[in-house]
C-alpha positions in Angstrom: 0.0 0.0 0.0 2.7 2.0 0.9 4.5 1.9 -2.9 1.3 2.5 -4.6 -0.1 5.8 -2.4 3.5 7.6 -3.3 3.4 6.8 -6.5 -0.6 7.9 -6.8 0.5 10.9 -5.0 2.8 11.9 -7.3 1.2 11.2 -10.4 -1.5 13.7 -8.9 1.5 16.7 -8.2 3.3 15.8 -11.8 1.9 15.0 -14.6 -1.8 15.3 -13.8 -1.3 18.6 -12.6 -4.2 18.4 -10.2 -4.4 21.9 -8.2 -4.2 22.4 -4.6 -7.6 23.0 -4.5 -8.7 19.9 -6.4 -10.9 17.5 -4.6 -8.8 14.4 -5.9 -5.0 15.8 -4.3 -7.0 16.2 -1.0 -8.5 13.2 -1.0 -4.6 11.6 -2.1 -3.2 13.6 0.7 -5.8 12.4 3.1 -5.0 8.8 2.4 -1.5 9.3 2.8 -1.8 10.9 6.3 -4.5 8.1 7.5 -1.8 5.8 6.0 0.8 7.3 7.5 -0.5 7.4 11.0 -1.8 4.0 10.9 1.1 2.2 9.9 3.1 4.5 12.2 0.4 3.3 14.6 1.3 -0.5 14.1 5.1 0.2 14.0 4.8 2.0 17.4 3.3 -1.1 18.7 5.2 -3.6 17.2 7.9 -1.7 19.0 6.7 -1.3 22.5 6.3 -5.3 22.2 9.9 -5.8 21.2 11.3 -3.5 24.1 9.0 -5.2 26.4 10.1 -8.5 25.2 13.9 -7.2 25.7 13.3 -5.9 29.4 11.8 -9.4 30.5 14.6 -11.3 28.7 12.5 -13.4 26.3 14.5 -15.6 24.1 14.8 -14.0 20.5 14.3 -10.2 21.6 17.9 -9.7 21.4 17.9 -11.2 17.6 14.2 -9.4 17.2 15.6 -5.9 18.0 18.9 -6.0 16.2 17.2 -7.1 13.1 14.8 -4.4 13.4 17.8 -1.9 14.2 19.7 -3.5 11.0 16.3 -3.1 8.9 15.4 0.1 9.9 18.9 1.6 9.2 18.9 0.3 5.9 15.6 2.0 5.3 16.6 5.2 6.4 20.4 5.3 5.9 19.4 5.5 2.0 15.8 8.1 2.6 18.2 9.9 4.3 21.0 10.2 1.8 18.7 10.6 -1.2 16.8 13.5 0.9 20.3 15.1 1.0 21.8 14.7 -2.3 18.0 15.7 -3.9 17.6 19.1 -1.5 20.9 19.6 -3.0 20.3 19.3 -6.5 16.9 21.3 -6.2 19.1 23.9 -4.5 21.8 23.7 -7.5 18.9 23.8 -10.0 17.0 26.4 -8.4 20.7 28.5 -8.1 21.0 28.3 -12.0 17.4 29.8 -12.5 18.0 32.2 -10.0 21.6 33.4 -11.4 22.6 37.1 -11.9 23.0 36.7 -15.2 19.0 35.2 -15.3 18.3 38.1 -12.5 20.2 40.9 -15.1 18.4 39.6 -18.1 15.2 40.3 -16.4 15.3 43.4 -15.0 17.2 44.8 -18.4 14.0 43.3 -19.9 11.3 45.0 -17.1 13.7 48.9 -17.7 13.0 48.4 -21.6 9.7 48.1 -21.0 9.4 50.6 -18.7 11.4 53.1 -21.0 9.1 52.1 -23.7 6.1 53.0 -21.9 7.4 55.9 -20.5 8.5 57.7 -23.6 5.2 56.9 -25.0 3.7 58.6 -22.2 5.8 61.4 -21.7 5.5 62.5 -25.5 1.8 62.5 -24.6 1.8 63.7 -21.9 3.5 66.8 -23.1 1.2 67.3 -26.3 -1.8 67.2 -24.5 -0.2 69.5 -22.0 0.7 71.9 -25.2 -2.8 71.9 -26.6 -4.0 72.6 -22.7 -1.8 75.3 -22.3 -3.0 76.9 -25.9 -6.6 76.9 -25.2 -6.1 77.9 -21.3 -4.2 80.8 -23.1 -6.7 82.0 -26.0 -9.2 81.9 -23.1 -7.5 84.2 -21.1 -6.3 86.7 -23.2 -9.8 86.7 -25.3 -11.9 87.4 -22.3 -15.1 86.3 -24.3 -17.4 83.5 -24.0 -16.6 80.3 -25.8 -18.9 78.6 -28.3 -18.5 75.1 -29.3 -17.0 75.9 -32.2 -14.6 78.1 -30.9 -13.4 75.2 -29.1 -13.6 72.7 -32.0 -11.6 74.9 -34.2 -9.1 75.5 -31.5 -8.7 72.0 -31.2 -8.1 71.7 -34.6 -5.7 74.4 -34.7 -3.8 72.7 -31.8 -4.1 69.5 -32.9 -2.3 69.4 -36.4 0.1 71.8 -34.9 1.4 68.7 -32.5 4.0 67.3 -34.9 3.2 63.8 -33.3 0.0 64.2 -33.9 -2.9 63.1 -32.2 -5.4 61.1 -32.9 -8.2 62.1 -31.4 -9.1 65.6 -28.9 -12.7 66.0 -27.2 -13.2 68.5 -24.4 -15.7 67.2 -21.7 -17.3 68.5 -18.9 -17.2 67.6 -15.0 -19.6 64.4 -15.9 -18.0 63.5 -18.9 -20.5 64.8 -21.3 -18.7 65.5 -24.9 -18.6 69.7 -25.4 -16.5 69.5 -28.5 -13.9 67.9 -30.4 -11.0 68.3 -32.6 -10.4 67.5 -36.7 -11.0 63.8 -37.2 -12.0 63.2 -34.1 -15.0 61.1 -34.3 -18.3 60.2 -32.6 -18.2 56.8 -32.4 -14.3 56.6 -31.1 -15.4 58.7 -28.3 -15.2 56.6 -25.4 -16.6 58.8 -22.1 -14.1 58.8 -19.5 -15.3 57.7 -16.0 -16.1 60.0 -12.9 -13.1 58.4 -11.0 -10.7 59.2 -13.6 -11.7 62.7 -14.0 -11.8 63.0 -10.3 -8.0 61.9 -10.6 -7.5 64.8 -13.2 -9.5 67.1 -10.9 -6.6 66.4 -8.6 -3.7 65.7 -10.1 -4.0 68.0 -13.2 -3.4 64.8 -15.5 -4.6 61.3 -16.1 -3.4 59.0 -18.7 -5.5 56.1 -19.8 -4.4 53.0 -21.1 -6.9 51.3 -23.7 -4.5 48.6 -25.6 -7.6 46.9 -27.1 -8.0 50.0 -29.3 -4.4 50.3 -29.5 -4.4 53.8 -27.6 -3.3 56.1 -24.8 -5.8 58.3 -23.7 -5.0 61.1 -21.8 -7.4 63.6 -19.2 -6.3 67.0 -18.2 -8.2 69.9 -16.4 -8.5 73.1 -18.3 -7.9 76.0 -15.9 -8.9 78.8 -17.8 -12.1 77.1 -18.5 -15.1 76.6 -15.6 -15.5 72.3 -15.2 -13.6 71.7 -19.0 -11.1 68.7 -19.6 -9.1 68.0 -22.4 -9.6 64.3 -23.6 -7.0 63.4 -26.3 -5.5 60.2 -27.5 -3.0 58.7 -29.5 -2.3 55.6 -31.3 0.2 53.2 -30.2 1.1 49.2 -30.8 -1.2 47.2 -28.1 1.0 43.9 -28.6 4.0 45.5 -27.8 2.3 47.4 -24.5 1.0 43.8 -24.0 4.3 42.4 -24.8 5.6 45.3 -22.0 3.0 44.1 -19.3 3.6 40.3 -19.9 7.5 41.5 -19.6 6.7 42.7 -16.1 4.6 40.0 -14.9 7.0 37.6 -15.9 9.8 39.5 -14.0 7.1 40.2 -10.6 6.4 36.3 -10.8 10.3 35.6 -10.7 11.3 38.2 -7.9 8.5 36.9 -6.1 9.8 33.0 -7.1 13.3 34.0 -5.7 11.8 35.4 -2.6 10.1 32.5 -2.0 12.4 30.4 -3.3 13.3 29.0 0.5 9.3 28.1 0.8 9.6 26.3 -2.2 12.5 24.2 -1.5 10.6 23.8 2.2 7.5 22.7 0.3 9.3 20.4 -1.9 11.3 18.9 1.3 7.9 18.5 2.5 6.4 16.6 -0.4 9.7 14.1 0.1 9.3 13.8 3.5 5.7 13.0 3.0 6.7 10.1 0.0 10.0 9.2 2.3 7.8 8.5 5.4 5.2 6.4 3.3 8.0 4.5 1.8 10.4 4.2 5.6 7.4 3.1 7.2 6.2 0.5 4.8 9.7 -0.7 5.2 10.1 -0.7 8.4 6.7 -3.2 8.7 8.2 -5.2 6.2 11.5 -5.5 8.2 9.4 -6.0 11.1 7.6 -8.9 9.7 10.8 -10.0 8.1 12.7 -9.9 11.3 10.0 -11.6 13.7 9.5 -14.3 11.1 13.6 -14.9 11.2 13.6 -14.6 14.7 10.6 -16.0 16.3 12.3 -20.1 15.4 15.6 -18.5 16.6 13.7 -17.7 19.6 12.1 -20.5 20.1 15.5 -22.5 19.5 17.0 -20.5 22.3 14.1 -20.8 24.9 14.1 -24.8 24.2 17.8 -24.8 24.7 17.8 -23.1 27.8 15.2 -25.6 29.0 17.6 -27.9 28.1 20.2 -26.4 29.7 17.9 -26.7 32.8 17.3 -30.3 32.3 14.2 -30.8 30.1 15.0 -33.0 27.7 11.1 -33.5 26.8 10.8 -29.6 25.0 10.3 -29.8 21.3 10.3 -27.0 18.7 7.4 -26.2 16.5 9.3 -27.6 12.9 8.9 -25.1 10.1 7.8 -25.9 6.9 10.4 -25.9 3.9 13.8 -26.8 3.7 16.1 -24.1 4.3 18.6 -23.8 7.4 16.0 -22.6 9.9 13.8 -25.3 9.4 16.5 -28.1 9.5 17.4 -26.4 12.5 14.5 -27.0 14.4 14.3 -30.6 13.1 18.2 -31.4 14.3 17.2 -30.1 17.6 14.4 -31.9 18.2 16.3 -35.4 16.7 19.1 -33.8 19.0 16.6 -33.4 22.5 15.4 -37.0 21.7 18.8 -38.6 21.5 20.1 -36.6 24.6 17.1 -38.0 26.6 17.9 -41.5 25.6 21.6 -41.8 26.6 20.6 -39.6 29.6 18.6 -42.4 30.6 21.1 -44.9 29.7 23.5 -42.9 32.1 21.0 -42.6 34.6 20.4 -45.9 34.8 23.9 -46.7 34.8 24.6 -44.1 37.3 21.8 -45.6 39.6 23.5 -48.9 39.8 26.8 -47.3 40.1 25.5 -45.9 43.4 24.1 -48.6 44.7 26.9 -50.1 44.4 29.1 -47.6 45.9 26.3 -47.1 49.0 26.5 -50.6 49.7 30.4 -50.1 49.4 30.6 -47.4 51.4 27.7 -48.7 54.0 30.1 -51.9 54.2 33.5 -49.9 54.6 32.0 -47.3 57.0 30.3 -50.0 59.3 33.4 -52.1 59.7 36.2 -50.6 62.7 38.8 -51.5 60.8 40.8 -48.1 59.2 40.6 -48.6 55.3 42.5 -46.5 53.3 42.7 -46.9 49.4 45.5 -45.9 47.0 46.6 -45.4 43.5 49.5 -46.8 42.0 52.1 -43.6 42.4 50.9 -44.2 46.6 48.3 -41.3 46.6 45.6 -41.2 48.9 42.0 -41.9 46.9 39.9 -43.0 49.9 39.4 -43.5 53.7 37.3 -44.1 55.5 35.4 -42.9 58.4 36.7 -45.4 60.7 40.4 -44.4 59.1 40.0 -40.8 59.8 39.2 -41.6 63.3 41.9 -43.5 64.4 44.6 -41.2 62.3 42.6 -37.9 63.0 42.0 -37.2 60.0 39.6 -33.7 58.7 38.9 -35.1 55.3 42.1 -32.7 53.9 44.3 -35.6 53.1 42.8 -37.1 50.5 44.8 -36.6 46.6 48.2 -36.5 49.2 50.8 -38.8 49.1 51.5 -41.7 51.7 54.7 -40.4 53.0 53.1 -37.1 53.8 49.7 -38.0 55.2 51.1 -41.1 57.4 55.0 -41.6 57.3 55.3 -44.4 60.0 53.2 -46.6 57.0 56.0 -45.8 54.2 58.6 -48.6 55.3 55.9 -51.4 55.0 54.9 -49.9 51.6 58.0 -49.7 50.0 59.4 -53.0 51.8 56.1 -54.9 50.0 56.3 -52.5 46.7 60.1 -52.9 46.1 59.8 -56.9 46.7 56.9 -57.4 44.6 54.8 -59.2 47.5 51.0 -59.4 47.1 50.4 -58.5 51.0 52.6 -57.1 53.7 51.3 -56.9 57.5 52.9 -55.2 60.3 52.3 -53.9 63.7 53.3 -50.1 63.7 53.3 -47.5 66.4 51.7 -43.8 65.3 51.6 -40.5 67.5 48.0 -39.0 67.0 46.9 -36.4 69.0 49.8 -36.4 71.1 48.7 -40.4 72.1 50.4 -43.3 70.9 48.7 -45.9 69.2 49.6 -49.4 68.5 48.1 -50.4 64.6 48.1 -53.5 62.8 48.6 -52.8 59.3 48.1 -54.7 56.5 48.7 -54.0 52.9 47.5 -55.9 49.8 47.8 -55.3 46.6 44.5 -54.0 44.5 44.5 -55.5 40.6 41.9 -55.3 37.9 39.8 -58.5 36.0 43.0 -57.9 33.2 45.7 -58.4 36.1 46.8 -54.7 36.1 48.1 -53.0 38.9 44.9 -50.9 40.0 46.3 -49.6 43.3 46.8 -50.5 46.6 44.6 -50.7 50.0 45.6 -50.6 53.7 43.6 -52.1 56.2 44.4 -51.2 59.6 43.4 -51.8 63.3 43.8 -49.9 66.7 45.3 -52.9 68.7 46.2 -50.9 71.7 43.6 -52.0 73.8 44.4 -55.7 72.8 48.0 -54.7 73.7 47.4 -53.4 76.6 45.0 -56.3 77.8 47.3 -58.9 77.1 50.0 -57.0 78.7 48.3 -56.8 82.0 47.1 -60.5 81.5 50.1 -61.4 81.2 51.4 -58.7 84.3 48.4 -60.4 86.1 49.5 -63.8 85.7 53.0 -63.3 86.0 51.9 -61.7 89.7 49.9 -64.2 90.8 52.8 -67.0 90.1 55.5 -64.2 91.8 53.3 -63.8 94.8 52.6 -67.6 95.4 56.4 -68.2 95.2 57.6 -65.7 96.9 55.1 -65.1 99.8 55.5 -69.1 101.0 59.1 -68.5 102.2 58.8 -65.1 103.5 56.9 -66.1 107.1 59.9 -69.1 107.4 62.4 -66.6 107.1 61.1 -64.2 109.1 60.4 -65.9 112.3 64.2 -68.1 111.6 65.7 -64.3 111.5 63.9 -63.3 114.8 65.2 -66.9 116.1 68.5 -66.6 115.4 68.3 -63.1 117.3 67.0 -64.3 120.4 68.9 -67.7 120.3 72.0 -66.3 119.3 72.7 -62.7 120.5 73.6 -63.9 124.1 75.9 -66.3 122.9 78.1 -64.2 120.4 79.2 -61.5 123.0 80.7 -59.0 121.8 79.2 -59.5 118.0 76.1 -59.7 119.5 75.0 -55.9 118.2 76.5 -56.9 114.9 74.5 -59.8 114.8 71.4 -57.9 115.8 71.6 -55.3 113.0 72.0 -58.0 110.4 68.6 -60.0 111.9 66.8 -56.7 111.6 68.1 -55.9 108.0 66.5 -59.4 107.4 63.4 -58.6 109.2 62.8 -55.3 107.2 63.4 -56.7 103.9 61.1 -59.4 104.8 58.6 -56.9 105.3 59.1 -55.2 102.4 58.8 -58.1 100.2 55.7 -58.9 101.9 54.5 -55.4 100.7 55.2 -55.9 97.2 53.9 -58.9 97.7 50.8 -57.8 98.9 50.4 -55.6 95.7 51.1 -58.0 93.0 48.1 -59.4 94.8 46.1 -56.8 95.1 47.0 -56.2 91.1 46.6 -59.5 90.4 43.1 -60.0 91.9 40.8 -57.3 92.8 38.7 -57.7 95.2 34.4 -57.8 94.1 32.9 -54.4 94.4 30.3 -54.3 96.9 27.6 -51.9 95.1 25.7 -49.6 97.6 24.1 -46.2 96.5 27.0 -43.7 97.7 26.9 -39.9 96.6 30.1 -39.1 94.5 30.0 -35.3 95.1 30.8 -36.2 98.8 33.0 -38.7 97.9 34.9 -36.2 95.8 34.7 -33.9 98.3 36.6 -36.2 100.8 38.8 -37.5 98.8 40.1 -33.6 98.2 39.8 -32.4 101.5 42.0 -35.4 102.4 45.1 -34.3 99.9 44.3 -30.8 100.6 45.6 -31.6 104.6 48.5 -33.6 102.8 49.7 -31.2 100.2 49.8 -27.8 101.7 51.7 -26.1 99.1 49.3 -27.3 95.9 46.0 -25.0 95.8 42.8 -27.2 95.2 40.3 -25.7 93.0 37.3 -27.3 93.6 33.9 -27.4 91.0 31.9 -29.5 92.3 27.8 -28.5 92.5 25.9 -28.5 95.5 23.3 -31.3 96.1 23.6 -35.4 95.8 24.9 -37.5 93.2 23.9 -40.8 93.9 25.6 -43.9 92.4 26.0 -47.7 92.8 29.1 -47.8 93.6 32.2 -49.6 96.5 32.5 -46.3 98.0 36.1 -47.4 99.6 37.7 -48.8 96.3 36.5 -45.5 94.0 37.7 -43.6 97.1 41.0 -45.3 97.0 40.6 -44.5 93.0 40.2 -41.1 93.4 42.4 -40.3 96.0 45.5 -42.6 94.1 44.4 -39.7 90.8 44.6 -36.5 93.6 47.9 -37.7 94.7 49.3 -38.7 91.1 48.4 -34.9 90.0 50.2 -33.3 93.1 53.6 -35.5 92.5 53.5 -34.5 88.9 53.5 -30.9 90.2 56.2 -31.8 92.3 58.1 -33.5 89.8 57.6 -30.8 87.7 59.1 -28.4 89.7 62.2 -30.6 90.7 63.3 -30.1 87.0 62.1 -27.9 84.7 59.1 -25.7 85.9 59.5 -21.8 84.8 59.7 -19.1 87.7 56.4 -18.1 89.4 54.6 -21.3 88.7 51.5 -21.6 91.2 51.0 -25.4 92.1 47.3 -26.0 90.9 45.3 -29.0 90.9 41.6 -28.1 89.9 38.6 -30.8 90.3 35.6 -30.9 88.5 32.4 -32.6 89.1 29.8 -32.3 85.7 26.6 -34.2 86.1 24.5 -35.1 82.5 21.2 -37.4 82.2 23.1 -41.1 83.2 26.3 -40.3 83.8 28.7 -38.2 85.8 32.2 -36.8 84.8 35.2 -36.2 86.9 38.2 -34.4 86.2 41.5 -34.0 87.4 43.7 -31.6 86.2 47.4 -30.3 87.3 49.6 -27.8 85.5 52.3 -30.5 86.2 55.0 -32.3 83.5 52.2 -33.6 82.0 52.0 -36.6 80.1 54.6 -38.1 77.9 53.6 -39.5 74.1 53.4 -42.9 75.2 50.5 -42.3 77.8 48.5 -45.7 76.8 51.3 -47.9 78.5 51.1 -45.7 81.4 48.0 -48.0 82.2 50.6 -51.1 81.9 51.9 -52.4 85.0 55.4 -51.1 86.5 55.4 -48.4 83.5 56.0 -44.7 85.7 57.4 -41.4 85.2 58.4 -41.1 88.5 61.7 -42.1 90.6 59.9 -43.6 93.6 56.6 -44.7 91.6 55.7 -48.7 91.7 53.8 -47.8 88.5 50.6 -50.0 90.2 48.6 -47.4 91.0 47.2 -46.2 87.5 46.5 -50.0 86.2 44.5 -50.6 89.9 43.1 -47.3 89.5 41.9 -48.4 85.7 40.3 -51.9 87.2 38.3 -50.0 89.8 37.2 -47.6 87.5 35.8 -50.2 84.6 34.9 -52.5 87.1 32.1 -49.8 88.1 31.3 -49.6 84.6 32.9 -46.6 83.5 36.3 -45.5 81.8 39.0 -43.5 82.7 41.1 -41.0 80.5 44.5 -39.4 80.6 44.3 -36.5 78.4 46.0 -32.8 78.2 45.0 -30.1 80.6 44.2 -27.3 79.7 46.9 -24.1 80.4 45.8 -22.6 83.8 47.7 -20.6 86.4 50.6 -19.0 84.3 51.8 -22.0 83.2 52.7 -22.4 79.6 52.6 -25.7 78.5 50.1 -28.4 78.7 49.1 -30.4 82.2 47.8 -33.8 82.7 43.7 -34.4 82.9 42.6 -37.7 84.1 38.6 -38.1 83.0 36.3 -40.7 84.7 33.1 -41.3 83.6 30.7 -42.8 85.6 27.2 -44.2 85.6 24.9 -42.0 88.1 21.1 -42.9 89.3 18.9 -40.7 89.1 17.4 -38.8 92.5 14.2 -39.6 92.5 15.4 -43.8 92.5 17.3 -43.6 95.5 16.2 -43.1 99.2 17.3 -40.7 101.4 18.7 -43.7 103.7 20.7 -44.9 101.1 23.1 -42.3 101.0 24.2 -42.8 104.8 26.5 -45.0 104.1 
């Protein structure tokens, strides 16, 4: 529509040559603005959708609006540059009519004219003024009154005196009545001259008359010496080239007036363009519109079922154009491309599903057994451990992807020993330093190989065997008392009472070696005695005697027990946190007495010890006690800012292991046996820093099972 309008438009401003006034270029102009406006109307809105579709992000609207942009710049790069080049060629044009040479030729033209006319009316304008001033003078100087006659023969007179000549002379009156006229002047050429014009030659003395169709110049003049008398002559001239003159200088008013308006006609023809360039920029712009949602709504739509995809929907499908070009092949590859991604994502799914089962069951297996398991790779890096692993090595989860040597270097001989001689499995029972404990594992590697035979890795299997250790070792210490005991403790009484015979048997007899003698019976007596102490301990060690459960508050317990070393060690301050109320347990009130009182003493000798060799100036001996209660269990601890405890601390349990000088290294292992025999444990750990001291005490933690209050009786608790 757009195309046709400009082209009906200007068929009516060319070569129709329909007028402005004409009902057809109004109607034309009519239909272009309604045209205009509506399809500026449905750009407008195509428009607003795009930008809205660009501020919400819908797929295509970037594509949409740059192929509008691209379209729209192609229609109006060119309307533009045509506008340009054609206001300058109409300005070049219009420079060439409007030359000085053009502007030289015409006014020469409009002065030749004018001269023409001029001299035509100044020669007669003078002869009529001649004849005026002849009859004005016969008047005067007569005096008498003038017939008609008079007047025609002085007309005469005057008239073929002019050496022009003129054609005709009449003398009017005020209303143009004809009074007389001159030789050859005739009736029926008399042609009356109007009241306005001889009101003009009333006033200004002379009026000339132009009358081209009769080919004449008329001419009206007031007679002075006369009362109301004008002269009325005329004279023959060319009325073509008078025409000629007055077409002249029409044509040279229309081209002044042309150049003056010469910037409203380069305005009106700018206009005109405009009006054609609009017509034609808008109808291109729809078709670029159309153009550019029809290229971009499949793009679009690609991009919105890709991103779906991208989000996991394999199920979206495109709308498949019809046709074979790119586009449409397009949207058929995707689709065949969606349905082929959904299929092997299955597949993997599927795969993936029994790939996790497997590795829950594997990991459920692994993480349920107490064994450590840690799994290599063939260059000895750490691929997997697990829970039971990190446990026992104290382990964050950071050491995975690290080699063996770095993450546990006690394991790196038995690796290398079974790597370097090509074994299959190596075990071996290996001693680590974890948390500042030592811990006795038994490791065992083997050798991990895939279906093919390949070397796939490597996996250690390790357990914490310090416990076991430990209980064979005081098995073992257990036994090994009982059989010292029995042997030794038979002869001891026998020897004892023979010493203490041969002392009151003999000492008379020997005289003067009698106090010699003496002496040597008592050394015997003493030693006796203290073999029969040691004695007594290995039996004590040996075989504990059976608990005898009564309900016994441990707060008050706790209480003695400090109160007790408190009195003994006068230069250690007790710190007591213990809370107020009863704790009752089931418990042999003497034998965790004994237990807790053997743990007070321990911590004020490692004070003392610690001071003996290495304690820094200003140390405040401290041993602080704490009592916490929870739902079914109470937990005491016992803390010193002694020497603390050395690396080794799990043999300190073992029997005859101290860190003391004068210690038996009996009193931890009976203290342990008391403590589990009440069904609880006991714990040597590091104290915290307290009382200016630097460095790390000892903590012994016993947990023990509690009743709760409103179980017991008050009577219970008497004991």
């Amino acid at each position: 529509m757009g195309p046709i309008l400009a082209v009906a438009t200007f068929l009516i401003f060319g070569p129709f040559d329909q007028g402005s006034s004409t009902t057809s270029l109004r109607v034309i102009l009519l239909t272009d603005l309604v045209y205009v406006l509506a399809v500026a109307a449905l750009v407008l809105q195509r428009l607003v959708r795009i930008v809205a579709s660009r501020r919400s992000r819908s797929a295509g609207s970037r594509l949409h609006m740059r192929l509008t942009g691209a379209f729209a710049s192609m229609a109006l790069v060119p309307a533009v540059t045509v506008a340009i080049f054609a206001g300058l060629t109409i300005n070049i044009g219009l420079e060439g009519w409007f030359s000085d040479r053009v502007s030289r030729v015409v006014g020469n033209s409009v002065s030749a004219a004018h001269a023409y006319e001029a001299e035509h009316i100044r020669d007669l304008e003078t002869d009529v003024f001649i004849v005026a001033d002849f009859l004005n003078t016969v008047k005067r100087s007569s005096g008498t009154l003038f017939t008609r006659g008079d007047l025609r023969q002085m007309l005469s007179e005057a008239q073929t005196s002019i050496q022009r000549g003129l054609r005709e002379a009449f003398v009017v009156d005020g209303t143009g009545e004809l009074l007389a006229r001159g030789d050859r002047s005739y009736l029926f050429d008399f042609e009356q001259p109007s009241e306005v014009q001889i009101s003009a030659a009333r006033d200004d003395g002379i009026v000339i008359i132009r009358d081209l169709e009769q080919n004449e110049l008329r001419a009206l003049v007031h007679l002075d010496a006369f009362v109301d008398r004008y002269l009325y002559v005329s004279r023959e001239v060319d009325g073509e080239i008078f025409a000629l003159l007055d077409e002249t200088r029409e044509t040279a008013n229309l081209y002044t007036q042309l150049e003056e308006d010469r910037g409203r006609v380069l305005f009106e023809y700018g206009l005109i363009y405009i009006g054609f360039a609009v017509i034609l920029i808008l109808a291109a712009i729809w078709m670029g519109l159309w153009f550019a949602e029809r290229l971009s709504r499949p793009v679009g739509r690609l991009a919105s079922a890709a991103q779906r995809v991208g989000a996991g929907d394999l199920d979206v499908q495109v709308v498949e154009e019809d046709g074979d070009d790119e586009i449409a092949m397009l949207g058929r590859y995707f689709n065949q491309m969606t349905r082929q991604l959904k299929g092997q994502r299955q597949t993997l799914l599927d795969n993936t599903t029994q790939i996790e089962r497997r590795q829950r069951l594997f990991d459920s297996v692994l993480s349920s057994v107490t064994s450590g398991v840690v799994g290599l790779d063939n260059d000895g890096q750490i691929t997997f451990a697990n829970r039971s692993a990190q446990r026992l090595l104290h382990w964050d989860g950071s050491h995975r992807a690290t080699p063996l040597a770095v993450s546990i270097p006690e394991f790196t001989g038995l690796f290398e020993e079974m790597r370097d001689g090509g074994q299959e499995v190596a075990q071996q029972e290996i001693k680590v330093i974890r948390g500042g404990q030592q811990e006795n594992l038994l490791v065992r590697f083997a050798t991990r190989r895939s279906d093919q035979g390949g070397l796939e890795g490597y996996v250690v299997a390790f357990d914490d065997v310090t416990d076991l250790v430990t209980a064979q070792r005081m098995a073992a210490w257990g036994d090994v008392a009982r059989r010292i005991a029995h042997e030794i403790k038979n002869p001891l009484t026998p020897i004892q009472l023979s010493a203490e015979r041969i002392k009151r048997k003999f000492a008379p007899k020997v005289g003067e070696d009698s106090d010699s003698l003496m002496s040597m019976t008592d050394v015997i007596v003493r030693q006796t005695e203290d073999l029969r102490r040691i004695v007594d301990e290995f039996s004590k060690f040996a075989r504990m005697p059976e608990p005898e459960l009564r309900v016994h508050d441990v707060a008050q317990i706790l209480r003695d027990a400090a109160l007790l070393q408190d009195a003994g060690q006068p230069d250690v301050r007790f710190d007591l946190d213990i809370p107020e109320g009863v704790l009752p347990a089931n418990i042999d009130a003497t034998m965790i007495s004994q237990a807790l009182t053997n743990l007070i003493k321990n911590a004020g000798e490692a004070i003392e010890t610690f001071q003996q060799k290495c304690a820094p100036e200003g140390l405040v001996p401290e041993v602080r006690i704490q009592l916490e209660a929870q739902d079914e269990t109470c937990i005491i601890r016992i803390m010193d800012n002694g020497i603390g405890l050395p690396a080794d601390r799990a043999r300190l349990f073992e029997p005859y292991v101290t860190t003391r000088d004068k210690g038996t290294g009996l009193g931890l292992p009976i203290v342990k046996k008391i403590i589990e025999e009440h069904g609880g444990t006991l714990a040597l750990l590091d104290a915290p820093v307290f009382a200016g001291n630097e460095h790390f005490g000892a903590m012994a933690e016993i947990t023990l099972p509690v009743l709760q209050a409103e179980h017991t009786e008050p009577t219970e608790l008497k004991g």
